[in-house]
C-alpha positions in Angstrom: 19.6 124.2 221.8 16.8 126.0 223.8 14.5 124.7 220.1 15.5 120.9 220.4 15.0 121.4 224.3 11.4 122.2 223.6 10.7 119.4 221.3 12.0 116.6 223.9 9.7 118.2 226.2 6.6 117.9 224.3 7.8 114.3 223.4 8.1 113.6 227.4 4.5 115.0 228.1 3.2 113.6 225.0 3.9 110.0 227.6 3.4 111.7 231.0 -0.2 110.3 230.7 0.8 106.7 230.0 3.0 107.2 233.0 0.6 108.1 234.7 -2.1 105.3 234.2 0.7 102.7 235.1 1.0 104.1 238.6 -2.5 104.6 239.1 -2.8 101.0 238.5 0.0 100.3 240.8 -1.1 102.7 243.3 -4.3 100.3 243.1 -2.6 97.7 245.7 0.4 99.8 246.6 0.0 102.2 249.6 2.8 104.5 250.4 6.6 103.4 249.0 6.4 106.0 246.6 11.1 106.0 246.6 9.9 102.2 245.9 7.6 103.1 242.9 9.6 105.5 241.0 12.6 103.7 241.4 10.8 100.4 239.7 9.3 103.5 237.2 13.2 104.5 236.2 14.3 100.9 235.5 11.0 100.4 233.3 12.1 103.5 231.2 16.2 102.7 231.4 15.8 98.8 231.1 17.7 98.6 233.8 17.7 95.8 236.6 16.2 96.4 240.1 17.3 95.0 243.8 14.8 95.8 246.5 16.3 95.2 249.8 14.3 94.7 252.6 12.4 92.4 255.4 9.6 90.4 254.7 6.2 92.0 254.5 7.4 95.4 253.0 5.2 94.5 249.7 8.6 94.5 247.5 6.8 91.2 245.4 3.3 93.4 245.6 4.8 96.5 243.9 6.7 94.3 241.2 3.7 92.0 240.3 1.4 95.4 240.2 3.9 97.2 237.8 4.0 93.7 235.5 0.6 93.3 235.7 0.1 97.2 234.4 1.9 96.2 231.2 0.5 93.8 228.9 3.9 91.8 228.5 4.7 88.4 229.6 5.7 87.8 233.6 7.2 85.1 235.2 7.9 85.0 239.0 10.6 82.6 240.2 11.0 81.7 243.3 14.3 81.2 244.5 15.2 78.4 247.4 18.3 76.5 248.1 17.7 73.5 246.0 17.4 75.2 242.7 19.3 74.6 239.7 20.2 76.4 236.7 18.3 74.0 234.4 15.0 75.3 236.6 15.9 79.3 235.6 17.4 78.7 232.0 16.1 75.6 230.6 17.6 72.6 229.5 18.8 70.1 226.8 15.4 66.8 226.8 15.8 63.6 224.8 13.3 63.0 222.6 13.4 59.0 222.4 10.9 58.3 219.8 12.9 60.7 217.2 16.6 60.2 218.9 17.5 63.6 219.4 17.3 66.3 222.0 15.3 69.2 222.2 14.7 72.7 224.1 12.9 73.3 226.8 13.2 77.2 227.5 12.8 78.1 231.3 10.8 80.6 233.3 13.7 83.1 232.4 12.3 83.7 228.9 9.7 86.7 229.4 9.8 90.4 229.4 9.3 90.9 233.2 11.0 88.5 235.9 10.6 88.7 239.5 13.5 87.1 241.4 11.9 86.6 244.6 14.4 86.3 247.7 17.0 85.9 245.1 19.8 85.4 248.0 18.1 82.5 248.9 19.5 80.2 246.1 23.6 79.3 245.9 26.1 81.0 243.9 25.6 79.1 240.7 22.1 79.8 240.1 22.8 83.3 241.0 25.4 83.0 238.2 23.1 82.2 235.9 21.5 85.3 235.9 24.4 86.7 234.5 24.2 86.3 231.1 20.6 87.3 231.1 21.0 90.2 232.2 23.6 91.6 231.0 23.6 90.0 227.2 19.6 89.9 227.0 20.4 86.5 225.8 20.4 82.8 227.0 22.8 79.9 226.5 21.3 76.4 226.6 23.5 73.8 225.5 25.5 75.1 222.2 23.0 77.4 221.4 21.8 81.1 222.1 18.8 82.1 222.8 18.0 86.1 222.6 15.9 87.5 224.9 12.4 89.3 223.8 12.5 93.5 224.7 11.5 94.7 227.0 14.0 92.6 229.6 13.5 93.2 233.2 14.8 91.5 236.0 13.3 92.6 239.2 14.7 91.1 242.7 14.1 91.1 246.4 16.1 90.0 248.7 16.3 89.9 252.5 18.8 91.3 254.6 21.5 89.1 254.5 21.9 88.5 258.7 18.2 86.9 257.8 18.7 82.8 258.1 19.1 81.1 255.1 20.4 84.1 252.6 23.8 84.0 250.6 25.7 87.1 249.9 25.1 88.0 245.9 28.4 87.8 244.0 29.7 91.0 243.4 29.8 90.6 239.7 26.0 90.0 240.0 25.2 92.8 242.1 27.2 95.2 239.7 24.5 94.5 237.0 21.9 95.8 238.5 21.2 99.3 238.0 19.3 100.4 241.3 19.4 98.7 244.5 16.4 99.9 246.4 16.7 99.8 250.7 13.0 99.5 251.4 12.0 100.6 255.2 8.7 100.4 257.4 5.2 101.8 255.8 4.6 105.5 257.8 1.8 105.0 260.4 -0.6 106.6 258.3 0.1 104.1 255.2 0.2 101.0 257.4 -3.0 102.1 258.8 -4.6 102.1 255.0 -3.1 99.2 254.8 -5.0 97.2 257.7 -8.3 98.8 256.7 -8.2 97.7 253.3 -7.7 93.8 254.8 -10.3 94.4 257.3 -12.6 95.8 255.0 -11.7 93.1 252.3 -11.2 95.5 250.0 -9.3 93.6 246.3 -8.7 96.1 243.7 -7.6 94.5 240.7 -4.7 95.9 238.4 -5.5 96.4 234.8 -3.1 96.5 231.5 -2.9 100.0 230.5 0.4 99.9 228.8 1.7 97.8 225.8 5.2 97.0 225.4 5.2 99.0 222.0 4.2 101.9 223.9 7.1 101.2 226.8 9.8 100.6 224.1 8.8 104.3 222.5 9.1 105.7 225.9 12.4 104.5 226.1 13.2 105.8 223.2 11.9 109.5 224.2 13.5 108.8 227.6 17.3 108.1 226.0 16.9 111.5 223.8 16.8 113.9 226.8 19.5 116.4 226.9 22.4 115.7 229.1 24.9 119.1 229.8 28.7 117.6 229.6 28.9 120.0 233.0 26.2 117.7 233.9 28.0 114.6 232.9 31.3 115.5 234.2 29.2 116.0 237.9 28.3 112.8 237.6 31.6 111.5 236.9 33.1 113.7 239.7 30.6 111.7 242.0 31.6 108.1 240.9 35.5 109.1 240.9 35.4 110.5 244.4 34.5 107.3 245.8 37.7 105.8 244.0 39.9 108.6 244.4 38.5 110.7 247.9 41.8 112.5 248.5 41.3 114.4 244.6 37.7 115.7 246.5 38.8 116.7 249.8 37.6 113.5 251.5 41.0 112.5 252.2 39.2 110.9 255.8 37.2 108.5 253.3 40.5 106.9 251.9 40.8 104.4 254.5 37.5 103.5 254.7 36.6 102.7 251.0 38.3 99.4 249.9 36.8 99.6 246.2 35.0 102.5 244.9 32.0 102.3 242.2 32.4 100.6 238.9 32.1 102.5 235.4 29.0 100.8 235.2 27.9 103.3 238.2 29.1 106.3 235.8 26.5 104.9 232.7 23.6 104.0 235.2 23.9 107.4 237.0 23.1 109.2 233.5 20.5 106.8 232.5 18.9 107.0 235.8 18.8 110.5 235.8 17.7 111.0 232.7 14.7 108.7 233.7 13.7 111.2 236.8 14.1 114.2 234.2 11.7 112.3 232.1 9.2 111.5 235.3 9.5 115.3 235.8 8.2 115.8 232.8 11.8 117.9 231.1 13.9 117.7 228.4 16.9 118.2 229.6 19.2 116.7 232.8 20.1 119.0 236.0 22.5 118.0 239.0 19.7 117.4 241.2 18.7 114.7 239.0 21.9 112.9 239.8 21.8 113.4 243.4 18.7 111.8 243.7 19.0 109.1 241.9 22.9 108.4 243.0 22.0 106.7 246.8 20.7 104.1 244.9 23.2 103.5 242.1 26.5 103.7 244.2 25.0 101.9 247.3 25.5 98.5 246.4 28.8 99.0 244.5 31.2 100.6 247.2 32.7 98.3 249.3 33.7 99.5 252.5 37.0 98.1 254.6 36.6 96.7 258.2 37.6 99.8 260.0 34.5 101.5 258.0 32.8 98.7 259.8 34.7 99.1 263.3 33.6 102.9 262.9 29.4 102.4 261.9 30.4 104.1 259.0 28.2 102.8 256.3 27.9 103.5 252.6 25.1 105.9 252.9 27.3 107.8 254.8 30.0 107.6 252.3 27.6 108.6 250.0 25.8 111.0 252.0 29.6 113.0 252.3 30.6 112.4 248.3 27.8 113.9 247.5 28.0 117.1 250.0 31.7 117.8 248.8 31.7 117.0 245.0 31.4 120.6 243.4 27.8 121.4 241.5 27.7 123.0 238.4 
């Protein structure tokens, strides 16, 4: 095994520099946020869907147009407000008159990279109509469906939802994204690079450096790292203590959790840690891997009960404790 080990490895570095020209193109307009960055890096080699929590000003849309922008792929931002319709994300069915039939008209949703800006700002149905996208890579418009090109990404921001004018996500929506990313202030230091570069009128442009061949072979080097079955059954331990706390000795957390993480949690927790093994630049999976990675795959899919809620316990803290009991390999 040590053999094939060392042939993933050289396949991962054989990328590391690719890697590493997108996020010194990203770095071009991004200062500090580097959770931010390698968390939109992981989703980019999983093809997995990213939420970035956070308030306004916190350069969520900056870091997601740099990253598109990187890759030479096609980007579509959508802007999402409380009057749009399905038919504005989709597409829709047009009547062609002169010929007496109706035609396509594909909508914004039909590119490789889509930024759902302030996603929670747009009601449940047009939410919904994410759905399909991102979990079938395809589109239905009328009686017909529409595949999606590869790479798919959908990459959202939302605001906190106690900010005015947001609806809550639906939970079957918020399940299919992989990460969801809680982004906080810059550091002193960073905001301060960040006020210069205004003052200064300092504009770097971000250049292609990456083309979507290149991303889909990467994905392909990333989905052949090796993965122990300890390794696996750690991370499955992890998911099935916030279902089951009592089997974990976190009998205390039973009251608090009303549902625990979905087996989607289980598959994204391997992908995504995979993904950091690959950013590392190994060929094989360790536990640490999935403890750094798991904050951001179980966060948005544990729901917690009012007296969690009457007690400031949070899921971070549920988290925080699953991940301090659950037994290492």
């Amino acid at each position: 095994m040590s053999v094939d080990i060392q042939r993933i490895k050289e396949q991962v570095l054989k990328h590391a520099e690719k890697l590493d020209r997108v996020t010194s193109e990203v770095r071009k307009v991004l200062v500090g946020q580097d959770v931010m960055l390698s968390r939109l890096l992981i989703a980019m080699l999983t093809g997995g869907h990213v939420l970035l929590e956070g308030l306004p000003g916190l350069a969520k849309t900056t870091a997601i147009k740099a990253l598109a922008s990187a890759i030479k792929c096609k980007f579509n931002r959508i802007q999402f407000t409380p009057d749009l319709l399905p038919a504005d994300l989709i597409g829709t069915m047009i009547y062609n008159p002169r010929e007496g039939s109706f035609g396509t008209r594909k909508g914004p949703i039909f590119a490789n990279l889509i930024l759902a800006d302030e996603i929670n700002r747009a009601p449940s149905k047009v939410q919904s109509a994410l759905l399909e996208a991102m979990q079938e890579r395809q589109v239905t418009i009328g009686d017909e469906s529409y595949p999606l090109d590869e790479p798919f990404l959908v990459l959202a921001t939302q605001n906190p939802i106690e900010q005015e004018g947001t609806y809550p996500l639906p939970e079957a929506q918020v399940d299919r994204f992989m990460l969801k990313v809680v982004v906080d202030y810059p550091s002193k230091a960073d905001e301060r690079k960040v006020v210069d570069a205004v003052l200064d009128d300092i504009r770097r442009e971000v250049q292609p450096v990456l083309e979507p061949s290149e991303l889909l072979e990467m994905k392909r080097t990333c989905g052949m790292i090796y993965m122990d079955d300890k390794v696996k059954d750690y991370a499955l331990d992890v998911v099935a203590a916030t279902r089951r706390p009592e089997e974990f000795r976190l009998a205390a957390l039973k009251p608090l959790i009303e549902f625990g993480a979905s087996p989607r949690a289980s598959i994204n927790l391997c992908l995504a840690a995979r993904a950091s093994a690959f950013m590392a630049g190994r060929g094989y999976v360790t536990p640490q891997d999935i403890k750094d990675v798991a904050p951001d795959i179980l966060r948005h899919r544990i729901i917690i009960t009012y007296e969690a809620e009457a007690e400031e316990m949070t899921t971070a803290n549920i988290i925080s404790k699953v991940l301090e009991s659950v037994p290492v390999p």
